[in-house]
C-alpha positions in Angstrom: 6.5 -10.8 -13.1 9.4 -9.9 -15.5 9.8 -13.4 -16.6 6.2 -14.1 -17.5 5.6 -16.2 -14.6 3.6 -15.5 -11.5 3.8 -16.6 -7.9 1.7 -19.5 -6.6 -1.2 -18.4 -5.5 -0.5 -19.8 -1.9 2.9 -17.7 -1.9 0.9 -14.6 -3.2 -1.5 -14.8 -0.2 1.5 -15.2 1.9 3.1 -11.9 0.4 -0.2 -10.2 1.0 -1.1 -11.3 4.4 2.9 -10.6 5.4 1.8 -6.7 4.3 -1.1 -6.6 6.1 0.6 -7.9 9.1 3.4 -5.3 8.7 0.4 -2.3 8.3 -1.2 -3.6 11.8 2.6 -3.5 13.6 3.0 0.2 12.0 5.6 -0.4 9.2 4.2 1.6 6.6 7.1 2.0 4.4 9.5 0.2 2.3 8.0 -3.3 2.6 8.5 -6.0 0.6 6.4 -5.9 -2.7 4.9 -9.8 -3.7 5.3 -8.7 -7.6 8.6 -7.0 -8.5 10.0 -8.3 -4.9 11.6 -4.7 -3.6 11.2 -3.0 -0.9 8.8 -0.1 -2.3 5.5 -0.8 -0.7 3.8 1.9 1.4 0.7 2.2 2.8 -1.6 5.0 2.4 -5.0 5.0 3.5 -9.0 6.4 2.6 -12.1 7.4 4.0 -15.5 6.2 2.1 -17.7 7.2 5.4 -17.2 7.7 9.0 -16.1 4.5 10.5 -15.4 2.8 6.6 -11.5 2.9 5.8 -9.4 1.6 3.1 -5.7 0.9 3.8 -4.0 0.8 0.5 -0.8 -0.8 -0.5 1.1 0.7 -3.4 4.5 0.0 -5.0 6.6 2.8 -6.3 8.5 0.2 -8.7 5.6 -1.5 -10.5 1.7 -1.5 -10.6 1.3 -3.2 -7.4 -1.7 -2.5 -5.3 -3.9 -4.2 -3.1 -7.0 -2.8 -0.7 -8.4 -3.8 2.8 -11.2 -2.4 3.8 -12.9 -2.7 7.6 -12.6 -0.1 11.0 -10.3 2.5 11.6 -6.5 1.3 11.3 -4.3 1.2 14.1 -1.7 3.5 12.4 -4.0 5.9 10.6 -2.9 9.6 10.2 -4.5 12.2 7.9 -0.6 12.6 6.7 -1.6 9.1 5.1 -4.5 10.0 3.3 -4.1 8.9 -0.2 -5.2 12.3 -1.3 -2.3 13.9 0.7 0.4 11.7 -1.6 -1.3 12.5 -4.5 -0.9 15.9 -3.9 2.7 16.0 -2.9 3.2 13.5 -6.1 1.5 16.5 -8.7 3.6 18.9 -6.8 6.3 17.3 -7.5 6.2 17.0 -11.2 4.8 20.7 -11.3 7.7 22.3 -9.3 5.0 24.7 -7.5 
């Protein structure tokens, strides 16, 4: 945090579980982020194997990011793919 201190653990699992709980309903944008505390969280996801996915939560303010890993999400779309953001992102700052 900007002030030097960090949330309680106990509140920090709270934050986290609150995300993962918002993923699962299919709110996969501006959610609320545990560390700078706005509402710049998305959720992108990858694929390590077949039936192996990571959902990803990233904040566009700060360095937030947290992984879960398990079975295919709910709300999964190859429009998600981390990849697919990455490449819009470098688009972006290239103009092409």
């Amino acid at each position: 945090m900007k002030d030097g201190r960090s949330p309680s653990p106990r509140s920090d699992l709270a934050a986290r579980l609150t995300l993962a709980q918002a993923a699962s309903e299919g709110n996969l944008d501006e959610l609320l982020c545990p560390r700078c505390g706005e509402a710049a969280v998305s959720v992108w996801f990858t694929r390590r194997a077949e039936s192996d996915y990571w959902t990803w939560f990233l904040c566009d303010r700060c360095d937030f990011e947290m992984r879960a890993q398990g079975d295919r999400p709910a709300h999964y779309s190859q429009e998600r793919e981390l990849s697919t953001r990455t490449a819009a992102e470098k688009e972006r700052l290239t103009g092409t």
